[in-house]
C-alpha positions as CSV (number, residue, x, y, z in Angstrom):
1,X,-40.2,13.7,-3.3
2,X,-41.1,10.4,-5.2
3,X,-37.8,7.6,-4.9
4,X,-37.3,8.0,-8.8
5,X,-36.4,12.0,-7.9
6,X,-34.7,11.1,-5.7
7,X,-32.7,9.0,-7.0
8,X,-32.3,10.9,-10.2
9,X,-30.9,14.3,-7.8
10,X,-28.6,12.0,-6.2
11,X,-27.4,10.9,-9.5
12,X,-27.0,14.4,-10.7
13,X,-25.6,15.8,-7.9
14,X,-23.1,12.6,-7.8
15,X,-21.6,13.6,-11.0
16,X,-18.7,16.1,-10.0
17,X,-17.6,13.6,-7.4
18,X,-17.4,10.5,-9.9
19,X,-15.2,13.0,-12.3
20,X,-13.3,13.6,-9.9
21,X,-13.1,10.0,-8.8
22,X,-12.3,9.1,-12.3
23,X,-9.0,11.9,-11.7
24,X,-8.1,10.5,-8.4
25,X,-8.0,7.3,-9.8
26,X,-6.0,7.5,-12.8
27,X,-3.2,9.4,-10.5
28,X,-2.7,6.5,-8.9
29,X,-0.8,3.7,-10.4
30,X,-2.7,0.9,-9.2
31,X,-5.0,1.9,-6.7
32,X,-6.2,-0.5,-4.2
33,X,-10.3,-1.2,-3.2
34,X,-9.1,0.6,0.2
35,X,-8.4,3.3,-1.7
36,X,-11.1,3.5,-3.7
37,X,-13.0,3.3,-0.5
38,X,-12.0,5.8,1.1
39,X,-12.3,8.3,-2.0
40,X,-15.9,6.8,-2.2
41,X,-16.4,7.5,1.5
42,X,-15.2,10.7,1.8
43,X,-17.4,12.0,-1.2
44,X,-20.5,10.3,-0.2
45,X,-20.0,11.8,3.6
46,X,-19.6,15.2,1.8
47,X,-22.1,14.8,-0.3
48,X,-24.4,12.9,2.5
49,X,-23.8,16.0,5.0
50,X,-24.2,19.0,3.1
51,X,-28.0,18.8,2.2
52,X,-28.2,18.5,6.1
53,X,-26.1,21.6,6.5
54,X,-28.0,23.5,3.4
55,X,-31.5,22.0,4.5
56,X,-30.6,23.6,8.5
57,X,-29.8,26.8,6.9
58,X,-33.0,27.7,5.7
59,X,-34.1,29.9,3.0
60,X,-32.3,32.8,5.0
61,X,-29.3,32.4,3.9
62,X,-30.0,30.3,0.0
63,X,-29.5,34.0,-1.7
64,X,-25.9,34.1,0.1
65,X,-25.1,30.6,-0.8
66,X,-26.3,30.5,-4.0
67,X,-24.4,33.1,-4.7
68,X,-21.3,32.0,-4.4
69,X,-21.2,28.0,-4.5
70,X,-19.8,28.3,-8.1
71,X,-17.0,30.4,-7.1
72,X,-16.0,28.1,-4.0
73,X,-16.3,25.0,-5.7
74,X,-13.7,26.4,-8.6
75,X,-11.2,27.8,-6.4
76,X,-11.0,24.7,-4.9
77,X,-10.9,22.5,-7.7
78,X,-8.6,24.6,-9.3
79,X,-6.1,24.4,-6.2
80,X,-6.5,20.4,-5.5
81,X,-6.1,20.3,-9.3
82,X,-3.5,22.9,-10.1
83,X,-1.5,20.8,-7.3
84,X,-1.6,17.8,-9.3
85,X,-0.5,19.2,-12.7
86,X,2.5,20.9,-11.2
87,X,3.4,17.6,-9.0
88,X,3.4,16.0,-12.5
89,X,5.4,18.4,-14.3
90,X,7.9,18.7,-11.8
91,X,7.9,15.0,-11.6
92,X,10.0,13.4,-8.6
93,X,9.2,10.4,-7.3
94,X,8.2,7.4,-9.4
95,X,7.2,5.1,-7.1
96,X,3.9,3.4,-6.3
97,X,4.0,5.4,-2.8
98,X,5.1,8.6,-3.7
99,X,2.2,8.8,-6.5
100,X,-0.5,7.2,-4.0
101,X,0.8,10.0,-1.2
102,X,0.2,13.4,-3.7
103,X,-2.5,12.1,-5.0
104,X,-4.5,10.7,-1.2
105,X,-3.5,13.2,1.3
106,X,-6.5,13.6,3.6
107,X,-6.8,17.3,2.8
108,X,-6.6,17.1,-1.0
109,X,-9.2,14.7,-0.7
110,X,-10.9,16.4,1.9
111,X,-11.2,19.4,-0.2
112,X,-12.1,18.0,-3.3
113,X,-14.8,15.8,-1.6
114,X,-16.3,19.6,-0.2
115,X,-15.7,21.3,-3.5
116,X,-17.8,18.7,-5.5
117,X,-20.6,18.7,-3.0
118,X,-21.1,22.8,-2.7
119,X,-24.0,21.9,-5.2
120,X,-25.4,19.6,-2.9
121,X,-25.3,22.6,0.1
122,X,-27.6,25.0,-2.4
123,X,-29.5,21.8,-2.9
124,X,-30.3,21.4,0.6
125,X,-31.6,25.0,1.1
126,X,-35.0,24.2,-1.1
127,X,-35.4,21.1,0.1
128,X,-36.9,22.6,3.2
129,X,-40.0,23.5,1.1
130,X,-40.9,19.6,0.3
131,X,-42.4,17.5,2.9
132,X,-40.1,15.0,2.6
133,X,-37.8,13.4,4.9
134,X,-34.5,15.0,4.6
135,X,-32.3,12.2,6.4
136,X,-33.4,9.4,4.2
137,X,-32.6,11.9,1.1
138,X,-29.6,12.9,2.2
139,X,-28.5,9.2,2.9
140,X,-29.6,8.0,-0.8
141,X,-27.6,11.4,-2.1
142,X,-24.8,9.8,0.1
143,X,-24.7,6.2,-0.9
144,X,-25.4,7.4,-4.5
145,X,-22.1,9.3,-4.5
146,X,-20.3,6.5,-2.8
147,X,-20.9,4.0,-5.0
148,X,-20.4,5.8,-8.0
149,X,-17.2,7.4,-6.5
150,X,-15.8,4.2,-5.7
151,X,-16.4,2.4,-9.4
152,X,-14.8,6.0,-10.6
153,X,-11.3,5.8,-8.7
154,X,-11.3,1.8,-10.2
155,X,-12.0,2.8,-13.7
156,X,-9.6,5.4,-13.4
157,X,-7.1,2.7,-12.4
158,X,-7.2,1.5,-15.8
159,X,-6.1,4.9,-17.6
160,X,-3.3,5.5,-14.6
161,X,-0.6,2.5,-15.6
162,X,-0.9,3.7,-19.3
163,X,-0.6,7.4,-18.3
164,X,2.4,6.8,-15.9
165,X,3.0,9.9,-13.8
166,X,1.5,12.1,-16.6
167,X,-2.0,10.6,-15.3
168,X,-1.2,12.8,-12.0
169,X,-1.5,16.2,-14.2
170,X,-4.5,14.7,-16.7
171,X,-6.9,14.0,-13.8
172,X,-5.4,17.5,-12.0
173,X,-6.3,19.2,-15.3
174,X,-10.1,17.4,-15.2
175,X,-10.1,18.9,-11.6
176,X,-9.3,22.3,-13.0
177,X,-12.1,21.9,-16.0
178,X,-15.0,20.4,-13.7
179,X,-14.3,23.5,-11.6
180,X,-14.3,25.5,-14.5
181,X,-17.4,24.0,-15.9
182,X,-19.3,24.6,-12.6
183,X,-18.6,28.4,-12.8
184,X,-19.3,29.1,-16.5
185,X,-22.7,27.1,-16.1
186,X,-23.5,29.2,-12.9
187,X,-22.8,32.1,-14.8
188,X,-24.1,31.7,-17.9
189,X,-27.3,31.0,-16.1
């Protein structure tokens, strides 16, 4: 694969995560560079791995996965994101902690970094047909989806302070649409 297609699939396939950066952000009031850090990390290691795992699959198994990526990735969208939106309404705590904690768990973000990079799974599968060196495409898909996953939780910092708690539900409602996105595109396809 030439570096410009490359580049331009890590974009692409970096563009769920930085949505949902964008989400995680703005639920936070004023989310820190560690935070947005880790967010960035966690999504670029997801989306860094999974070409791997998709790539070692084979073509045996792209049918199966194919199949159902759309499905998995909004089920588990809609559950991180559903999560927020009732957290908001409920409301509860105020504070700077209490939003940073329901918003930064480990497995929220754990399963939103795996739901946004699904795609990059089916993504791997094909890529065993190119000649191309799979770890050094994987690691630009990776630091591709870090970087841009970092600048999304900061720029959703400046949407959370104007939002309040309500930002908690808005970015768990994007959650719920970039899943549902992902499945009407797969199936109107």
């Amino acid at each position: 694969m030439i570096a410009t297609t490359t580049f331009a699939l890590a974009v692409s396939l970096a563009m769920d995560a930085f949505a949902a950066a964008l989400g995680k952000g703005a639920a936070l009031r004023r989310p820190s560079m560690g935070h947005a850090l880790t967010v960035g990390a966690v999504f670029g290691g997801f989306q860094m791995v999974m070409p791997l795992i998709g790539f070692a699959l084979g073509l045996a198994f792209a049918d199966i996965v194919a199949a159902v990526d759309h499905w998995i990735a909004f089920v588990l969208l809609s559950v991180v994101g559903g999560r927020m939106v009732w957290e908001a309404w409920k409301g509860g705590d105020d504070t700077e902690e209490g939003a940073a904690g329901m918003a930064l768990t480990l497995s929220a973000l754990f399963m939103a970094g795996f739901a946004t990079s699904v795609d990059a799974l089916a993504i791997g599968v094909p890529l065993a047909f190119f000649d191309e060196p799979i770890l050094a495409t994987a690691l630009v898909i990776g630091l591709v989806t870090f970087g841009l996953s970092t600048i999304g939780v900061l720029l959703g910092r400046a949407v959370g302070p104007l939002l309040g708690r309500w930002s908690v539900g808005i970015g768990g409602a994007g959650l719920v649409l970039l899943g549902s996105k992902i499945l009407v595109q797969h199936l109107a396809a």
